[in-house]
PAZAPA-4460 file (N, C-alpha, C; in steps of 0.05 Angstrom, whole numbers, plus 32768, in hexadecimal, padded with zeros to 4 digits):
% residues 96
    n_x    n_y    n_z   ca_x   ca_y   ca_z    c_x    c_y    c_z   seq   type   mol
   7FE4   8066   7FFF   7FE8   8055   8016   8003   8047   8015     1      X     A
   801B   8046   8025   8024   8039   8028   804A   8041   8019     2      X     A
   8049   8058   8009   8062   805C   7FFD   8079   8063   8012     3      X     A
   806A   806D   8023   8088   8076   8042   8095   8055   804C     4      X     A
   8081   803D   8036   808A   8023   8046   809E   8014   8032     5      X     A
   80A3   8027   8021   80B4   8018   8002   80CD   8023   8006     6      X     A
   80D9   8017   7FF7   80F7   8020   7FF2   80F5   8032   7FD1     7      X     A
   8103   8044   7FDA   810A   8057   7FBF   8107   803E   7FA3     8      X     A
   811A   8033   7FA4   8114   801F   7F8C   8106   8015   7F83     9      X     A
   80ED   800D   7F97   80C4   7FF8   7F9F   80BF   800E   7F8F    10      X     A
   80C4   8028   7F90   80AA   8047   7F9A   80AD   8044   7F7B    11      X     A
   80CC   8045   7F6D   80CB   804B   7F52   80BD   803B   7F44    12      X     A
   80C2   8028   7F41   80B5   8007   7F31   8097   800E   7F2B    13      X     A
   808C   8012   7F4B   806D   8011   7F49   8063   8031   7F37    14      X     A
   8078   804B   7F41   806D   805B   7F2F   806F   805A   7F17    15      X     A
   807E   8048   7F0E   8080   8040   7EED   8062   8038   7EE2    16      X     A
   805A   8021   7EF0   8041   8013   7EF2   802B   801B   7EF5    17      X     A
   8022   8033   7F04   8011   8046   7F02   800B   804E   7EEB    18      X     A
   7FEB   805A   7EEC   7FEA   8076   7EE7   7FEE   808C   7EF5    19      X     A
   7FF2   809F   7EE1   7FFD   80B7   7EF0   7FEA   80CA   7F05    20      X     A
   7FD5   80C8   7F07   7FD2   80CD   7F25   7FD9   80BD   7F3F    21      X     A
   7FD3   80A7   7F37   7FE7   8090   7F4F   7FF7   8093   7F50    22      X     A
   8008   8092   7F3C   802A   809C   7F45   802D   80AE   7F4D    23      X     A
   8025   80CE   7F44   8021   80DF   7F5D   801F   80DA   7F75    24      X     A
   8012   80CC   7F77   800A   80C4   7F9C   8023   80BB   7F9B    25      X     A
   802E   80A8   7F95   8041   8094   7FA2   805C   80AE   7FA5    26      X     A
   8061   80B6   7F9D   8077   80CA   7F96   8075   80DF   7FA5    27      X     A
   8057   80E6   7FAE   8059   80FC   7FC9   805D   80EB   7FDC    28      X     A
   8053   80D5   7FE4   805D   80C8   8000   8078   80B0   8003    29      X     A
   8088   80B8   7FEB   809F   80A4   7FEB   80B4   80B9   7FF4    30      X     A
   80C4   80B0   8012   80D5   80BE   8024   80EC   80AE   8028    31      X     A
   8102   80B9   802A   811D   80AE   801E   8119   8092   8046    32      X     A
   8108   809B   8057   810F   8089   8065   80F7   8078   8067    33      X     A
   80FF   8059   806D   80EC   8049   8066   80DD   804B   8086    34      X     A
   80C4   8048   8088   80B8   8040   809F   80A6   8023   80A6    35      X     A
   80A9   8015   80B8   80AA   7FF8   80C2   808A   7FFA   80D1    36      X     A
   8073   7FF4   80C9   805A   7FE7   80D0   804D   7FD8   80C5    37      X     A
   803A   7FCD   80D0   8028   7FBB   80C5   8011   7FC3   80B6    38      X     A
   7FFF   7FB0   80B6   7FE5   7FB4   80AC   7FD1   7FBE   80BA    39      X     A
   7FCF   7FB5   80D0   7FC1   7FC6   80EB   7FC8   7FE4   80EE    40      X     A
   7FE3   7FE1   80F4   7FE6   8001   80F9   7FE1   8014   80DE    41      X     A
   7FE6   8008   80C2   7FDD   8017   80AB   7FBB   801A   80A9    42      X     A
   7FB4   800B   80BF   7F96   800A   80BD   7F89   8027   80CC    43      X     A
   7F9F   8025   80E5   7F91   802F   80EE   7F99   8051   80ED    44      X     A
   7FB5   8053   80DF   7FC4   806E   80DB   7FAF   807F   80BF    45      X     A
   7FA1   806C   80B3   7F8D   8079   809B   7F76   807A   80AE    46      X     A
   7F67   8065   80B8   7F4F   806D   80D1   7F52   8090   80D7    47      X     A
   7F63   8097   80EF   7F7D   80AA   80F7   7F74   80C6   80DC    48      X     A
   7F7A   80BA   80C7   7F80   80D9   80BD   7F68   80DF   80A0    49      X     A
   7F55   80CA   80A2   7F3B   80C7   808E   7F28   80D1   80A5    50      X     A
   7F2B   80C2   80C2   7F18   80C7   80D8   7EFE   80AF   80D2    51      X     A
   7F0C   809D   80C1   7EF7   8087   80B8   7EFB   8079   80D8    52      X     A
   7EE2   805F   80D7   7EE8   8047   80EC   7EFE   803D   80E2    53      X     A
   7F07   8026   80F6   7F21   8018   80EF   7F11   7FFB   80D3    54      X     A
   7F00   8002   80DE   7EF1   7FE6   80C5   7EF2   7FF9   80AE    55      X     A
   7EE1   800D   80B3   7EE1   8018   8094   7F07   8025   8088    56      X     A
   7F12   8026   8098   7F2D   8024   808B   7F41   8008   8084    57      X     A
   7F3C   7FF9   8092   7F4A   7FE4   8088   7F3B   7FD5   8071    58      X     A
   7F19   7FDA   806B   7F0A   7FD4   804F   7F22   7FE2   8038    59      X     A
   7F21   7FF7   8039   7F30   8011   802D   7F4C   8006   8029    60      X     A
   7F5B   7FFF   803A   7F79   7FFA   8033   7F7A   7FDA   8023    61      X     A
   7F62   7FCB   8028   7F64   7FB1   801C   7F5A   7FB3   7FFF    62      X     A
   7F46   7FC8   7FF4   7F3F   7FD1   7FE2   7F5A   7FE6   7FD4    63      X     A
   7F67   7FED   7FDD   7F84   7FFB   7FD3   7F91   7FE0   7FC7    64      X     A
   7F99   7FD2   7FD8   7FAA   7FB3   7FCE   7F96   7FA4   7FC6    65      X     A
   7F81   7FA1   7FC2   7F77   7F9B   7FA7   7F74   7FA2   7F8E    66      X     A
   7F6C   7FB8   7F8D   7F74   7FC8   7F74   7F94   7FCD   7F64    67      X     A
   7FA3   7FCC   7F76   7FC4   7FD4   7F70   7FC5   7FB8   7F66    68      X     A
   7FBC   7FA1   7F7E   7FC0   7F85   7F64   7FB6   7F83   7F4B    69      X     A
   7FA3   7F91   7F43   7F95   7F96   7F27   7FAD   7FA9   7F13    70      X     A
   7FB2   7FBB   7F19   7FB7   7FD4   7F0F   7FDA   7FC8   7F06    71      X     A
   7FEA   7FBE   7F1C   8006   7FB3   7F15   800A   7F9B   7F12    72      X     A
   8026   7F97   7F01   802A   7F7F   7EFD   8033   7F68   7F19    73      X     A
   8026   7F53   7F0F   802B   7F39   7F25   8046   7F41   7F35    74      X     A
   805D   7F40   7F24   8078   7F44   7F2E   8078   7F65   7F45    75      X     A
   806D   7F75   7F3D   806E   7F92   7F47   805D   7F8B   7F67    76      X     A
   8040   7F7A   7F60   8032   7F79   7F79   8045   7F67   7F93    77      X     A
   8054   7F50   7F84   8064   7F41   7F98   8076   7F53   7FA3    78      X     A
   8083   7F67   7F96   8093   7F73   7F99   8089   7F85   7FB7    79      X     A
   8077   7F90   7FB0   8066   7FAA   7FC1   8064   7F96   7FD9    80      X     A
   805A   7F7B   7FDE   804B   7F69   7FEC   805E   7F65   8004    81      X     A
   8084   7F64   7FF4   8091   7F53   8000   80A2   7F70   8018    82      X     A
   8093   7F86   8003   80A6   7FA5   801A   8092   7FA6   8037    83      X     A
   8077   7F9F   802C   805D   7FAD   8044   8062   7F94   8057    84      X     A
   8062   7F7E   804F   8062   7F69   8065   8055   7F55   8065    85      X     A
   8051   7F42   806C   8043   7F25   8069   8024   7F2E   806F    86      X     A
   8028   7F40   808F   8001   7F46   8092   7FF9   7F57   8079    87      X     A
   8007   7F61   806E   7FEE   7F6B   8060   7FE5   7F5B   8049    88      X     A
   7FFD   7F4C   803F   7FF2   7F2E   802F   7FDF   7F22   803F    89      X     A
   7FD9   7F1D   8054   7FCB   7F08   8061   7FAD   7F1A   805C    90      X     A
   7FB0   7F32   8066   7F93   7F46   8068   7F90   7F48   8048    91      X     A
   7F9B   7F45   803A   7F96   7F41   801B   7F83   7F2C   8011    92      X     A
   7F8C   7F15   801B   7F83   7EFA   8019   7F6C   7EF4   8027    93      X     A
   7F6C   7EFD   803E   7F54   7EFE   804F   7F34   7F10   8043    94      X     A
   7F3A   7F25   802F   7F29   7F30   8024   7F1F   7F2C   8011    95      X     A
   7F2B   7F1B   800C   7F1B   7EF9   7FF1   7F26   7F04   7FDB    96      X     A
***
């Protein structure tokens, strides 16, 4: 979720921080151009291509940025937090 929204430099850091099937992921969807959405539309572009509801995908993307806050360091999650955007901090916070 979310590597077409990093900069080459974000994409590297966090694949450091991984394990290596996550960094896989991040590394197939990290594209030399950055693309500009929110939290809603990432909600609803996984809805879109899982064919989940929009509830059961945005459970799913808040459960991604929860876990990634577990998995990386404090500095790496601010980092990730400050490329995706304030909403998705806020939909972070909002999911207790």
């Amino acid at each position: 979720m979310g590597a077409h929204r990093l900069s080459s430099g974000e994409a590297r850091d966090l694949i450091i921080e991984l394990p290596e099937g996550l960094a896989e992921a991040v590394r197939r969807g990290t594209t030399h151009r950055i693309e500009r959405f929110g939290h809603y539309d990432s909600v609803r572009r996984v809805a879109d291509r899982t064919m989940l509801k929009e509830e059961e995908a945005d459970r799913g993307v808040r459960t991604v940025l929860a876990v990634l806050r577990e998995a990386i360091s404090e500095k790496e999650f601010d980092d990730l937090l400050s490329q995706l955007g304030t909403d998705f901090s806020q939909a972070l916070e909002s999911a207790g």
